[in-house]
Structure formats: C-alpha cells, structure tokens
N, C-alpha and C positions, 0 to 999 in steps of 0.2 A: 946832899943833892947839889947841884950844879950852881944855885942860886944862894948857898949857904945853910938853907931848911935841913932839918934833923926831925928824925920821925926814928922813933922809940915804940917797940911794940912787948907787950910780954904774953908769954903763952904758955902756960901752965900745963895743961894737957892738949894737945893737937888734937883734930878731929880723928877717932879711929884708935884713939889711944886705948890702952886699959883706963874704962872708967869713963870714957869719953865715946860712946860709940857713936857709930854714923847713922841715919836713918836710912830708909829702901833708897831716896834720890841722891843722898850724898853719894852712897856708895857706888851706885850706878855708876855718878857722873867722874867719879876716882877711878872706878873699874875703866870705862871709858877712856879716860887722860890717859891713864899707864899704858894700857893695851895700842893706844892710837900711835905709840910711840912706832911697833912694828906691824902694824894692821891697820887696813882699810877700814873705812865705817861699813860695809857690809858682811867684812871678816868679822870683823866684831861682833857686828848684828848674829850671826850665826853661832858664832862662840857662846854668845852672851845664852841664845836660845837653848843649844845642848847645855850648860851647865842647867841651869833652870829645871830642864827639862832628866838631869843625872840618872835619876834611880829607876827612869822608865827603858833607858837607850841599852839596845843591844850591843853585843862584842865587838860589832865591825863599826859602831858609833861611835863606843868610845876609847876603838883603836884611831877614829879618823879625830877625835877631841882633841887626844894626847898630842898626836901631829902637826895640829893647828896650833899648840903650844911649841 
C-alpha cells in the first residue's frame, strides 16, 4: 500500500467454488455484479424474473431470454 502496509490474504476455496457454495443472496448479489457489467438494473430485474420463472415461459419467452443474453 501506499503507506508501506502489507495485507496478506489466503483463500482456500472462493465463494461458489466446488465445495464452497453460495447461498440464495450471495448468488443473486454475483448474478447481479456480472450481469450489471452489460445491463441495466431493470434488464436485469426482468432477466433475473424469466429465469426464475424457466420451466413455466413459452417459445416466444425464451426466444426473447436467449436475446437478452
């Protein structure tokens, strides 16, 4: 660091890892990060709802899913 300070971390399994899983808000909040990189919070919001929502959505829902990816 700038002041001389040294910070040391170890991380054995990362969150998400084999063996290491996320809980429902980690993963959200990861799904979230990633996605935010090329999406709006309300794209998201909608994304986030069709998958959720996968095994119910018709052909033309998740022809417009695939899109949004």
């Amino acid at each position: 660091m700038m002041d001389g300070t040294r910070l040391r971390a170890v991380c054995m399994r990362p969150p998400g890892a084999w063996g290491a899983p996320l809980d429902t808000v980690q993963h959200d909040r990861k799904l979230r990060d990633c996605l935010s990189v090329q999406l709006t919070a309300p794209q998201i919001d909608a994304l986030l709802d069709r998958l959720a929502r996968l095994d119910a959505l018709d052909a033309g829902e998740v022809r417009a899913l695939i899109a949004s990816l």
